[in-house]
N, C-alpha and C positions, 0 to 999 in steps of 0.2 A: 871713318872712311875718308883718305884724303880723295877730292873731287881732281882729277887730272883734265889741263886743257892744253893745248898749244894754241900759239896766237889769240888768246882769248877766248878759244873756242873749243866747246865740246864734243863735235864731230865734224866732218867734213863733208857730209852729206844731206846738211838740211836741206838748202839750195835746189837741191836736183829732187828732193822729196817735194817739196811745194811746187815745182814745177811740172811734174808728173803729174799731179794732184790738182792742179788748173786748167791739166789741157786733156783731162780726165770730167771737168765738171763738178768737181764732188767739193763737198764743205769739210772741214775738218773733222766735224761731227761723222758725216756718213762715213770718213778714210777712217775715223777708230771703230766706228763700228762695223765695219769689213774686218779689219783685224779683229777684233773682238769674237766674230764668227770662227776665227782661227784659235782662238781659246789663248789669245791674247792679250790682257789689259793693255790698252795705251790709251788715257783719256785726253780729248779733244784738245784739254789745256797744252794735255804733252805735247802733241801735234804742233801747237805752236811755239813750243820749246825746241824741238827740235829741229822745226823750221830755220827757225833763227838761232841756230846753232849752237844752245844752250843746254841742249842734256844729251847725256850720253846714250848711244844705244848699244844693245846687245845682239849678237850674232845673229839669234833666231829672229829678231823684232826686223832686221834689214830685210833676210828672208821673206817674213811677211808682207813690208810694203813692195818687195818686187813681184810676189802673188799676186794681190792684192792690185797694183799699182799695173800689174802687167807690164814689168819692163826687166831688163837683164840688169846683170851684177854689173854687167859696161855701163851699161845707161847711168842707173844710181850711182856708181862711182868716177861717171863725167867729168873733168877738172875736178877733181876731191885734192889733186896734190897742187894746185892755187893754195889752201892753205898753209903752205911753206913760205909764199911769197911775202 
């Protein structure tokens, strides 16, 4: 499976995930294991993977951290198109 990035980068929405998720309080531990409640794998490591913009997510995984995260498909996708720049 070839790995697709642009600019380097896996997705466009780590950024706005760790942000969420600091002004949330929460570790990266406790953000997967909310998803996880969702009956979604995503281990903590991921978390910092995708943080820093190095793995890709999947449709329903966004869904979750906007659950999770409480915040809209706008919020998560805040400057997502910076990475064109």
């Amino acid at each position: 499976m070839r790995i697709r990035k642009l600019n380097g980068k896996s997705n466009a929405i780590g950024k706005n995930i760790k942000k969420y998720r600091e002004l949330r309080h929460l570790t990266q531990r406790q953000l997967s294991d909310k998803i996880a409640l969702l009956g979604i794998d995503i281990y903590h490591s991921d978390i910092s993977l995708i943080e820093n913009e190095k793995l890709l997510l999947k449709d329903f995984e966004i869904v979750a951290f906007c659950k999770v995260l409480d915040i809209t498909y706008e919020q998560i996708f805040e400057n997502a198109t910076n990475i064109f720049d």
